[in-house]
N, C-alpha and C positions, 0 to 999 in steps of 0.2 A: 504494500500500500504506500502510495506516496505521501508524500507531507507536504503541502500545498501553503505558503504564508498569506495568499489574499481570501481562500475561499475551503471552508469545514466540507467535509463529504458526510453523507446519511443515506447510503446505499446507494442508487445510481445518482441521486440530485446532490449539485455542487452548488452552496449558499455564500456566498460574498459578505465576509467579515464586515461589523460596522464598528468602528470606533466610537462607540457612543459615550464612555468615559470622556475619551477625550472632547467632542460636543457638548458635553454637560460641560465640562470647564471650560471650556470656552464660554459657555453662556454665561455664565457665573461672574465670569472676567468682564463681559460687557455690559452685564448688570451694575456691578459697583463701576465699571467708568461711567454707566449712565448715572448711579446716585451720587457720585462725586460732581462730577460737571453740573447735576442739577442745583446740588446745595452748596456746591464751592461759587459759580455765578449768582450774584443778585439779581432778585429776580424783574427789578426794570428792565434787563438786559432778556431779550427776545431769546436769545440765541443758546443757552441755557437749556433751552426747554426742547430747543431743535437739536442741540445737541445730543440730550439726555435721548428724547426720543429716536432720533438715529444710532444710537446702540441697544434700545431696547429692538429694535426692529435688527441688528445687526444678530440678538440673542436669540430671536424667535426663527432667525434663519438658519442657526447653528443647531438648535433643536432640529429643525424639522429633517437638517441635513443628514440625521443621524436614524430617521425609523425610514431611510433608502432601504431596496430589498432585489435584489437579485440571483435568479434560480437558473443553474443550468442546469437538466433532464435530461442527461446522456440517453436514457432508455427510450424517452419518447421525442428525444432529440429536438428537446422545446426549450427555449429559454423565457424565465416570465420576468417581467420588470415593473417595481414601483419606484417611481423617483422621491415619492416620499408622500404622509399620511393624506397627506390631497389629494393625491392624483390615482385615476384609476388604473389598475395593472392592464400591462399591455404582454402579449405573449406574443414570440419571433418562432419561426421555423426554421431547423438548421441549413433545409434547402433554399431560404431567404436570403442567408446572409451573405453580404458582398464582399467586407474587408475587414482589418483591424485597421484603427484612423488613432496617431497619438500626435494631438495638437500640443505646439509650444507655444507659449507668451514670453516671448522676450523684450527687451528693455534698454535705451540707449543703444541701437545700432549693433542687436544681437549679442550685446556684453554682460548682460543681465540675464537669466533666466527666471520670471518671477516664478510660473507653474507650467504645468505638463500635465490633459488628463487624459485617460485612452477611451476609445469607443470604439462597440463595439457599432458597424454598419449593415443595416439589412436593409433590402428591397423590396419592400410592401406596396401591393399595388399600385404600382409602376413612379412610388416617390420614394427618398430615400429614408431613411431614420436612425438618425444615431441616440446612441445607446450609452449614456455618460458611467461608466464605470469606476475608474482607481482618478483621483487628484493628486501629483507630487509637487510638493514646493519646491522651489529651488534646485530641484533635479531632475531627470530625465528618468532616472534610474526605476521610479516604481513603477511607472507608468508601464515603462516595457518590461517589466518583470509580471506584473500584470496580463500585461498579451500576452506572456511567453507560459503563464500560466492557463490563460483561457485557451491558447491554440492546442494545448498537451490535453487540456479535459473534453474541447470538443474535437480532437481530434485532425484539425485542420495545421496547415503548414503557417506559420505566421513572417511574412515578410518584411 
């Protein structure tokens, strides 16, 4: 049996680890920047309040980024995907898919790498849809550890 670092196996279905610890602290963290900036500004001052609330809103994204859900079904050679508690599951056919896609953001003239996330690409009725998987900061490195993990479980060659 292998030992897989992005994704737990449970007989033929492969589930994609969520960091939710680390999202809970992150939220945590944008909570007290929001109560500091809220009670550290006076509150004549507008921007206080726009502040506080732009990281209450930065915290509710860090939540929700964390109940993400992705299933691969070796057996029924299905992959199901929720991007998070909002959105309703979408299920991919492995005779769908088109490619592995791992986009970079870089910064100052390619000197920077701020993030790296991979997706996976499938062709559904005749439009494409990608499939946001692994986010690495500052590296390239999970992303494609990632693909190199999803081409091994479903099988396919990864480019």
């Amino acid at each position: 049996m292998t030992h897989y670092r992005y994704f737990t196996q449970e007989g033929d279905k492969f589930h994609l680890r969520s960091n939710t610890s680390a999202a809970i602290v992150r939220s945590v963290l944008c909570l007290a920047m929001a109560a500091g900036i809220y009670f550290l500004i006076p509150p004549e001052k507008k921007i206080g309040l726009w502040g506080a609330g732009l990281f209450v809103f930065f915290a509710l994204i860090n939540l929700l980024r964390s109940t993400k859900k992705l299933t691969i079904d070796v057996a029924a050679k299905t992959v199901v995907h929720k991007n998070n508690a909002l959105t309703a599951e979408a299920t991919y056919r492995f005779d769908e898919f088109v490619q592995f896609y791992v986009l970079r953001h870089s910064y100052l003239f390619r000197f920077i790498m701020l993030d790296c996330t991979a997706f996976l690409v499938f062709g559904q009725e005749g439009r494409e849809k990608q499939v946001p998987v692994v986010v690495g900061l500052f590296s390239a490195r999970p992303a494609q550890n990632a693909v190199n993990e999803m081409s091994a479980i479903m099988g396919f060659e990864a480019a």
